[in-house]
N, C-alpha and C positions, 0 to 999 in steps of 0.2 A: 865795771858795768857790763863790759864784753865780754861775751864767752870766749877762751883762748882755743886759735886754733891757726892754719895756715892755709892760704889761697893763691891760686896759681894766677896769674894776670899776663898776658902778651900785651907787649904796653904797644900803642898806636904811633906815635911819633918815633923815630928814625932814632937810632940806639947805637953803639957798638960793642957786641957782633949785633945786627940789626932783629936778631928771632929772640934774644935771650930772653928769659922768661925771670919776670920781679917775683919774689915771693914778699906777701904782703898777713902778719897778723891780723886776723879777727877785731885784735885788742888793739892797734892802731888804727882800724875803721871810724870815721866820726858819722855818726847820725847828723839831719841836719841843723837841728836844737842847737849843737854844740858850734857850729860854721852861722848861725843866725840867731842865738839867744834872744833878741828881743823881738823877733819875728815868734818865737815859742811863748815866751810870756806875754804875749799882745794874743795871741790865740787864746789862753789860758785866761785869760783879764775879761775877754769877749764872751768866753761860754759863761762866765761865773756872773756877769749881764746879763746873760740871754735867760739865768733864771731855770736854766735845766740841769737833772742828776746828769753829772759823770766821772769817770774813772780814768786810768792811764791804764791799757793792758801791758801789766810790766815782764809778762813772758814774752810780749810780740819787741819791747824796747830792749829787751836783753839780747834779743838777735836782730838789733840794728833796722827795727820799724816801728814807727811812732802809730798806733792801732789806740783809738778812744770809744769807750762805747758812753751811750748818750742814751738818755730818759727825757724825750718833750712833754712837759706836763700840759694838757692840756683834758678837751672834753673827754675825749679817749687816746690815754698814753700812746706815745710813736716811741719805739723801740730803734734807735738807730747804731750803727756800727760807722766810723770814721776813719779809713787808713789814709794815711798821708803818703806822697810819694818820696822819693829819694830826694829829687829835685825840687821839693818843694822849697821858697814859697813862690817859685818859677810857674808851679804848674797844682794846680788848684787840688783839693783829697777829693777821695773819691767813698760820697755814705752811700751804704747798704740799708732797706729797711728788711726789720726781719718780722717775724709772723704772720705776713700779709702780703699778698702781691695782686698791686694795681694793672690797669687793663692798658695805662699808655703812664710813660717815663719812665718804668721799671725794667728792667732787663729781668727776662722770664726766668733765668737760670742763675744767673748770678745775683740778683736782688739788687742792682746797686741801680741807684737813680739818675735822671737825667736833669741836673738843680742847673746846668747854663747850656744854654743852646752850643752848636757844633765842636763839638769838643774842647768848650771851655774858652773859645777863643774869649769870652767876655769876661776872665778872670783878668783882675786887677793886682800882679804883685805887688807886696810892702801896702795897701792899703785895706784887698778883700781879706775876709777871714772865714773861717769855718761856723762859728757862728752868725754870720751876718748871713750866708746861705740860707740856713737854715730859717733866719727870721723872713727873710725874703724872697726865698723859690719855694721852699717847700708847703707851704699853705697853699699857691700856688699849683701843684701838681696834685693838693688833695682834693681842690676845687674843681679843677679839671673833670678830676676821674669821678666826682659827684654826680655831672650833672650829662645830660646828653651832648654826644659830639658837633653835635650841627648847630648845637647854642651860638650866639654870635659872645658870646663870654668866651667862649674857646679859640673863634676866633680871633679873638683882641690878644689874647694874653700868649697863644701857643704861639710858636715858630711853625713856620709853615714848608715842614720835610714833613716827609713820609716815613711811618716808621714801620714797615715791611717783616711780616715773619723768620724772612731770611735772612734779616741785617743780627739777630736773636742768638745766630744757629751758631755754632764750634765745627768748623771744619779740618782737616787736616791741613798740612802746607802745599804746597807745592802741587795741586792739581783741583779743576775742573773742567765743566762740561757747558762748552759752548753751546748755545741755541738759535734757531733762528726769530725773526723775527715774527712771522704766523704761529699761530697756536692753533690744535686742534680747534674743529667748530664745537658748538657747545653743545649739540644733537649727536653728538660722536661722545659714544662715553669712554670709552677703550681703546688700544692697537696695539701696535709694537714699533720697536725701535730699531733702528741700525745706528751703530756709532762708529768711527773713524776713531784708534786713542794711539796713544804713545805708547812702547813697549814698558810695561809693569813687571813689578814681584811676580812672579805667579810658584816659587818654590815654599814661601815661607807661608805655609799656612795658618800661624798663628793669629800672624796678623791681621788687620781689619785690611781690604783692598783700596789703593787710592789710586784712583782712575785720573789722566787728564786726557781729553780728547772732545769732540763737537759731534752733535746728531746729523745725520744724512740723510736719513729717510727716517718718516714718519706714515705709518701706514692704520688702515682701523683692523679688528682683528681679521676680516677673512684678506688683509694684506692689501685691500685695496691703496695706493698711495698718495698719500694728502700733500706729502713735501716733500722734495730731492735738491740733493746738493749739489754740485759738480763744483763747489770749492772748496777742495780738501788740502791746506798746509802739508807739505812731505812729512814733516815730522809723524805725522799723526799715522802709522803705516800699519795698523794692525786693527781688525774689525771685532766688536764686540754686539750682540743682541740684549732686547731686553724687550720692557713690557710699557705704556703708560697708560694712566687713569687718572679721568679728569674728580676733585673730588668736589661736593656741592658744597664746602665752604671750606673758608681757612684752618685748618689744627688746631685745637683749642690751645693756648698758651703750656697749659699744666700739661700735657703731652710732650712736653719741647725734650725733657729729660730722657723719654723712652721715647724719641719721634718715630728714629729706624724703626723699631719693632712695632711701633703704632701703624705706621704708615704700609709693610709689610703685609700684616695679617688683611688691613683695610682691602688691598690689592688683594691677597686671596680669596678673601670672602666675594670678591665683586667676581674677578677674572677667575675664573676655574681651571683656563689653561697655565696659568705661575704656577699653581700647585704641583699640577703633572711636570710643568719644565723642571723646577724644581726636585722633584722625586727620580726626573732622568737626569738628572745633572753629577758630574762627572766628578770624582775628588781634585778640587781646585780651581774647578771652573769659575768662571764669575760672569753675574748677571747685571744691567744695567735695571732700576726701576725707575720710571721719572711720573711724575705728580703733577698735572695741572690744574689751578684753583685759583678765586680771584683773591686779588690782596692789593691793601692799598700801597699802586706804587707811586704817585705822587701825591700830595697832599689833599685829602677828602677825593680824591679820585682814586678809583679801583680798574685795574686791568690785570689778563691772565699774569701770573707766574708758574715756576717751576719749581719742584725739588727734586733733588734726587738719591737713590742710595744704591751704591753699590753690593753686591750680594756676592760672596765667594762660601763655595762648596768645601766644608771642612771633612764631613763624613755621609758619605753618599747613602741613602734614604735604602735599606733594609727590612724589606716583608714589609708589617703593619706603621715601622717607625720612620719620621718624617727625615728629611737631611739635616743633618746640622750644618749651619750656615754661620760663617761673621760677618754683620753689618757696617755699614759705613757713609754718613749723609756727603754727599760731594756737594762744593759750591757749587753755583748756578752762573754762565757768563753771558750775558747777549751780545750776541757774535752776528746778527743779522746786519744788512748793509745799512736799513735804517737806524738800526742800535748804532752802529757803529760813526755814521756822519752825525748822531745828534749833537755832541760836542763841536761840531763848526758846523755850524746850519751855512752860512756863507761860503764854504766849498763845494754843497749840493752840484752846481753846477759842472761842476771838472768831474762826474762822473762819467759825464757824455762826450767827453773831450778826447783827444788823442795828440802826441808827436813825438816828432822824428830829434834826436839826439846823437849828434855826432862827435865821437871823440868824447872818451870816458877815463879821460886824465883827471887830473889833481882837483880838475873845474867839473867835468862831469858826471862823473861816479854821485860825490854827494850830491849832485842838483836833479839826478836820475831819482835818487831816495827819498830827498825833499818832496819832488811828484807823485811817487808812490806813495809817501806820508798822508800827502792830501786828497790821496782817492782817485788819481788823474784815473780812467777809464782803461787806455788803451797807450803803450809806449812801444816805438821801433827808437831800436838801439845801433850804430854803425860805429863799429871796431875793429882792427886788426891784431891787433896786439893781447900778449898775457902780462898778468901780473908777477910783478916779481916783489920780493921781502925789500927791497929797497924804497917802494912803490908805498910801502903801507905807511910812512910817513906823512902821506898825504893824500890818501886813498881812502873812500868809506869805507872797503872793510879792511880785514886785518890778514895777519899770517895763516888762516888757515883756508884761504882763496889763493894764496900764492899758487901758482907756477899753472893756475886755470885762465881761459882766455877772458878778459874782462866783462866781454859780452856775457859768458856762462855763468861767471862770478854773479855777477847784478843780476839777473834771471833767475838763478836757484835763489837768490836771497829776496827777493820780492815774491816768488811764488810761494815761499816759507812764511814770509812775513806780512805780507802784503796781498794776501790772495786775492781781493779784489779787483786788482790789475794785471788786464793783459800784458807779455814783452815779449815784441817780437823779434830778434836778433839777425846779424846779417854783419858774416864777417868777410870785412871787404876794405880796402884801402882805394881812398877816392883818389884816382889819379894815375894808377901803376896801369902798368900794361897788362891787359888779361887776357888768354886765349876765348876766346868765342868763337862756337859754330852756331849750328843752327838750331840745337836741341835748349839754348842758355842765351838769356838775354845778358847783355853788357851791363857793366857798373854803371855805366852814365843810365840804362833804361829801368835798372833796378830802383835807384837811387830815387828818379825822375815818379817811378811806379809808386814808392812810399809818401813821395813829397805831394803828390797828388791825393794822397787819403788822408792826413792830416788835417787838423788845424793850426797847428804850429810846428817851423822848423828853428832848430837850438842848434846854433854852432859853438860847441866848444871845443873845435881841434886844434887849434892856435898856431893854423897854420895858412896864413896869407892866401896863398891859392884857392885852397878848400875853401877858404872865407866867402872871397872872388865869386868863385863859380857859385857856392849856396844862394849866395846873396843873389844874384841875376835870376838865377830857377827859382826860386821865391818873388822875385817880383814879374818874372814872366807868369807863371801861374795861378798871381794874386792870393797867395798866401802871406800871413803875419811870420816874420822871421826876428828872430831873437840870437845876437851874440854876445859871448863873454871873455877877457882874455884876462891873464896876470903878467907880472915885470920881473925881471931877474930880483930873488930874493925873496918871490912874494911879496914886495914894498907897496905895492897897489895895483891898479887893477879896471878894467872900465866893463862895463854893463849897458846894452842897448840894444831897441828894437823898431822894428818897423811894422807896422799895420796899415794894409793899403786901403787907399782912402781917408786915412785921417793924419799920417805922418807924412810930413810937408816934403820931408828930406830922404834920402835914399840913401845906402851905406857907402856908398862912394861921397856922396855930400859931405858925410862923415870924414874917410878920410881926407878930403880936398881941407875940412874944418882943423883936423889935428896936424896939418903938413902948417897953414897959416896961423895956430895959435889959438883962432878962435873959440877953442875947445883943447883944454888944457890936455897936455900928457900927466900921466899920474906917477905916481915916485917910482923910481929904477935905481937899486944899488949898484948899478951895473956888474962888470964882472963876465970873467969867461964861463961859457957852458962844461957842464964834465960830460962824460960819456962813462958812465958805471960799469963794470963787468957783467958781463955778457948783454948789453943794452947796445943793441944795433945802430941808434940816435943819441946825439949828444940828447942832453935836456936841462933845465933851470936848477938852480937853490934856488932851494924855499919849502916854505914846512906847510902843513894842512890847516894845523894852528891860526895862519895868515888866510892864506887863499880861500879856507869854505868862509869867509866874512864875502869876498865877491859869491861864489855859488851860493850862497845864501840870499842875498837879492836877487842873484840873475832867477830865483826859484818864485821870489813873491813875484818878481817883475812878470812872468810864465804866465802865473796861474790870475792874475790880474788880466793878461792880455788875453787867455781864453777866457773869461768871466766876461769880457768885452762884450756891451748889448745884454747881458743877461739882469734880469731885475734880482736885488738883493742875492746878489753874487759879491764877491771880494772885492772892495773898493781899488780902484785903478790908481795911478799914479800920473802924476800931470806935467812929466816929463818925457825925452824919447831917451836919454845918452846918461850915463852918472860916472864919473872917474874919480878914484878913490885914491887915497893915497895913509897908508898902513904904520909908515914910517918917516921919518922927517927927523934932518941934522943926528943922524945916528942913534936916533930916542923910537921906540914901540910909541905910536900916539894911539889916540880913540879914534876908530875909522871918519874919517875927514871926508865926507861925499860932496862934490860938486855936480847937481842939474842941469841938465842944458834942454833946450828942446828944439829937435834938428830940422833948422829951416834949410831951403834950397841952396845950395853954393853956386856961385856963379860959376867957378871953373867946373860944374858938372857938367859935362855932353852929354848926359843921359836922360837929366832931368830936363833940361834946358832945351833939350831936340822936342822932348815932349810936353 
């Protein structure tokens, strides 16, 4: 049945030598007929039901794909095409209708239909079949496209996404072009572009250009400026121009095949100046074009989108003949701040936010990126130390931060990633002795000078003193202070915070509570400290694996206490202290959290004077 031949395969599970490479015949390949036989003939039983022609294309089953084409009899024949996948009957086939293409469920270029909403999630293995599809979505989608969209028929029966021009398009891999959130006004017909991209091809002219990079400036054509950036990711290090035009409606579908070239000519005929750029444009060069026009982005609502094509110079434009150029439609990303919080409406808040993070060990590296995750506004960072390759065990990034100072580390990598948030850095050791004259304020005024512009101070140094004094300068200055620590081994771990005003207890309540029991200690495998080569300080075992489970809450616990007061912000937690425990009788358990909530100790003098 197989055509004979030989295939190369690198097999996924762990081998010896572990790279060797299987060779696998053609002719030992099973289709999945042969792994599911009456999954095959329950399909076959079901069409020959369903009362409609079809056939087995038995050139497509020769090279190992089960392809049926189909004749629905009906008032007017549906011509359908049925390929099954590999994984079927896991994952539902996928029909093509062919001599026709509908205005919604049809993919404009590939023809194949939308017969279950979000990608099949509501296929049924072992019981759906291919003709029962057919008897039951697809009537369905020709009613649809019958009858006007704002029928309330359309609404009962459609799923309610949007189904967007751009969701249509064939991109390349591996690049697009960020946008912000404003769009030209709609009285602006035209401008130009500045883009920020990644270093590209620019030798191979053959190829089509594939850009990845975000718009900076949007200007109208005599350059007046509508929109500027000043958040450019480092990667992005090389500047490209271009042109936009808004158009008065969406591409017609049947355009989707030549869009570049449609969309192209539309822009010269409008802008006069593309042409001349164009005709000066240099062998190799490449142009940005971006396109705005409305389209429905969520369901029966419409607002702007974008397209865009890149344009590279293949032969530069000679006397009366124009350049020849290669097209290239690039995705579309919304990069703006509001695009970017719509997935956690309940972070909105921590954009306003700000703090102080000390000690960017094993505990505060990742709890520094978790805040940056969430959009936190504005972070000051206090470290003294670099990262070393022993470090990355348990450190957010990896070996190719090594031997940089932590501070610089977590800085570059949130202004790459996270450009949204400020880091302010300040490499300083709370405690040591430091020369001061008169031109430099002291670590204790430094310190005192950040702890005052925050909303929240994060001790993660794990070191008792540091602890000590944070904790006092937070509650002298009435700010919310938050710490975290772990135990020899990474075994557990305690998380807690104070907000003045509403937490009864103060961090020394705390300790007075862990010295008497009444707040547990959390597991300690104990064990000596090692001192690593070239590591100045002893320090713990324990692996990242364990510990980010505490920085992980000490991050929610964060971003809950600046959410503090804010309406539909991040639900708080109705605790003050949590001590965990990781491990237990020599066993990995499931983190084991204990709540407390820190009332006053008697033996505090601090609380008790007050």
């Amino acid at each position: 049945m197989f055509r004979q031949g030989h295939l190369v395969i690198v097999p996924i599970l762990d081998t010896e030598p572990p790279n060797r490479p299987i060779t696998v015949r053609w002719a030992d390949m099973k289709g999945w007929w042969h792994r599911y036989p009456e999954a095959f003939e329950a399909e076959k039983a079901a069409l020959n039901a369903l009362g409609c022609i079809w056939e087995i294309d038995k050139v497509a089953m020769e090279r190992g794909r089960l392809v049926i084409h189909i004749v629905l009899l009906q008032e007017v024949p549906s011509n359908l095409t049925a390929e099954y996948p590999d994984t079927y009957p896991y994952f539902p086939p996928h029909v093509f209708l062919q001599g026709q293409l509908l205005q919604r469920h049809q993919h404009p270029v590939g023809r194949n239909l939308c017969l279950l909403a979000r990608e099949g999630e509501d296929w049924l293995p072992g019981q759906d079949t291919l003709a029962g599809l057919l008897q039951e979505q697809f009537p369905k989608i020709l009613a649809v496209n019958a009858v006007d969209l704002s029928s309330p028929f359309v609404a009962e029966i459609e799923d309610h996404v949007s189904e967007p021009l751009s969701s249509f398009l064939r991109y390349p891999p591996d690049c697009a072009i960020v946008v912000p959130d404003v769009c030209p006004s709609t009285d602006i017909p035209a401008g130009r572009l500045t883009l920020k991209v990644r270093p590209y091809q620019k030798d191979n002219l053959k190829e089509a250009p594939s850009v990845s990079g975000m718009v900076t400036m949007i200007t109208d054509m005599p350059r007046k400026t509508l929109f500027t950036s000043s958040i450019i990711p480092s990667g992005y290090s090389e500047s490209l121009e271009g042109f936009w035009l808004r158009l008065p409606e969406r591409p017609p579908l049947e355009e989707i095949p030549n869009l570049a070239n449609f969309l192209l000519k539309r822009m010269e005929a409008d802008v006069p100046a593309v042409g001349k750029a164009l005709k000066a444009g240099k062998r190799g060069q490449v142009f940005i074009a971006g396109f705005v026009y409305q389209d429905e982005m969520t369901w029966r609502a419409t607002s702007d989108d974008w397209l865009f094509v890149a344009i590279r110079i293949q032969h530069p434009a000679k006397g009366p003949h124009s350049a020849q150029a290669r097209l290239q439609l690039i995705r579309t990303d919304w990069g703006g701040e509001k695009a970017w919080m719509q997935r956690v409406p309940a972070l909105r808040p921590v954009r306003a936010k700000s703090a102080l993070i000390v000690g960017l060990g094993s505990l505060g590296s990742p709890l520094t990126l978790q805040l940056a995750r969430a959009g936190i506004g504005v972070l000051h960072l206090i470290d003294f130390d670099q990262l070393q390759v022993g470090n990355t065990v348990r450190w957010a990034l990896g070996w190719g931060s090594a031997g940089l100072s932590k501070n610089l580390a977590l800085q570059a990598h949130i202004l790459n990633d996270y450009p949204y948030t400020q880091v302010h850095t300040y490499d300083l050791r709370i405690g040591a002795s430091n020369h001061v004259d008169e031109h430099t304020l002291s670590d204790y005024d430094r310190v005192r000078l950040v702890c005052e512009q925050v909303n929240l101070i994060i001790d993660a140094s794990a070191n008792y003193r540091v602890s000590h004094f944070l904790a006092d300068l937070a509650q002298e200055l009435g700010k919310s202070y938050l710490w975290l620590t772990t135990t020899h081994g990474a075994s557990g771990g305690v998380v807690g915070r104070i907000i003045p005003g509403k937490t009864e207890g103060c961090w020394h309540c705390f300790q007075h509570k862990l010295a008497d029991g009444s707040i547990r200690r959390p597991a300690d495998t104990g064990g000596e400290e090692i001192q690593p080569g070239g590591c100045s300080q002893p320090t713990f075992i324990g692996a990242g694996v364990d510990s980010d489970e505490i920085a992980l809450l000490a991050a929610r616990l964060a971003i809950s206490t600046l959410n503090c007061g804010e309406s539909n912000g991040y639900p708080d937690f109705s605790w003050d202290v949590a001590v965990v425990d990781l491990q237990r009788a020599g066993l990995s358990i499931v983190p084991d959290w204990t709540p407390y909530t820190l009332k006053v100790s008697i033996a505090c003098t601090t609380c008790n004077l007050r």
